[in-house]
N, C-alpha and C positions, 0 to 999 in steps of 0.2 A: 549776579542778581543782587539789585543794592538792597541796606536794612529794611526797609518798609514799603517791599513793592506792594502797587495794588493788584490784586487778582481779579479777573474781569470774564465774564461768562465767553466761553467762546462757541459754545454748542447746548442744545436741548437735547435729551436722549427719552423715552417710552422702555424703563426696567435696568436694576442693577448691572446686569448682563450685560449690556449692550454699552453701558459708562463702565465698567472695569476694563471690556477689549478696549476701548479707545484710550483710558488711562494708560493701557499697557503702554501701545504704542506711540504716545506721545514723551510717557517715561523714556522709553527704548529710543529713543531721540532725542534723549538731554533736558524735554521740559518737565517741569515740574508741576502737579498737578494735584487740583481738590474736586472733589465730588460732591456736590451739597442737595441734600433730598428733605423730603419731608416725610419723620420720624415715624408717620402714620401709615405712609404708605409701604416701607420696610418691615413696620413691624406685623400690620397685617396682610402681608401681601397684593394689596391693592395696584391694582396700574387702570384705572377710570377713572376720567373727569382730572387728569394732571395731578393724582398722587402717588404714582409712580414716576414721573417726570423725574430726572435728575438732571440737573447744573452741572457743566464741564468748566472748571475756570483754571486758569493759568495768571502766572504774573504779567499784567502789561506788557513787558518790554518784550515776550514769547507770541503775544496774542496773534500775531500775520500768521507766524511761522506756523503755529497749532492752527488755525483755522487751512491754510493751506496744506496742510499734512493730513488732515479732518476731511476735506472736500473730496478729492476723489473715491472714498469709501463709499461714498453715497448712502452712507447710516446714519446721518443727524438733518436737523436742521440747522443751518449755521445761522447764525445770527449776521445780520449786516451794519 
């Protein structure tokens, strides 16, 4: 992975639950990986109107591999 990859969405997820199992398994495959949500919807529980939504992203150079590893779960929407 070079210095300053960029990280790039590769999936939407509807609750934390559901972005930690794919974290797992994307980790448990070598990619490295963030979660990025909004603050409001963690803190109070919310998942209506995309604030529970979280952002699956990976570095660039991982981005194929994670959305193919992603796809046959049939748990997100992949981004195209």
């Amino acid at each position: 992975m070079g210095e300053q990859s960029k990280f790039v969405v590769v999936c939407k997820v509807q609750g934390e639950l559901q972005a930690s199992v794919i974290k797992a398994h994307l980790e448990s495959e070598g990619i490295p990986v963030l979660l990025k949500y909004d603050s409001a919807g963690k803190v109070f529980g919310l998942t209506v109107d995309g604030l529970g939504e979280v952002r699956i992203l990976v570095p660039q150079e991982f981005a194929e591999d994670a959305k193919r590893i992603i796809e046959p779960r049939g748990d997100s929407e992949t981004e195209q």
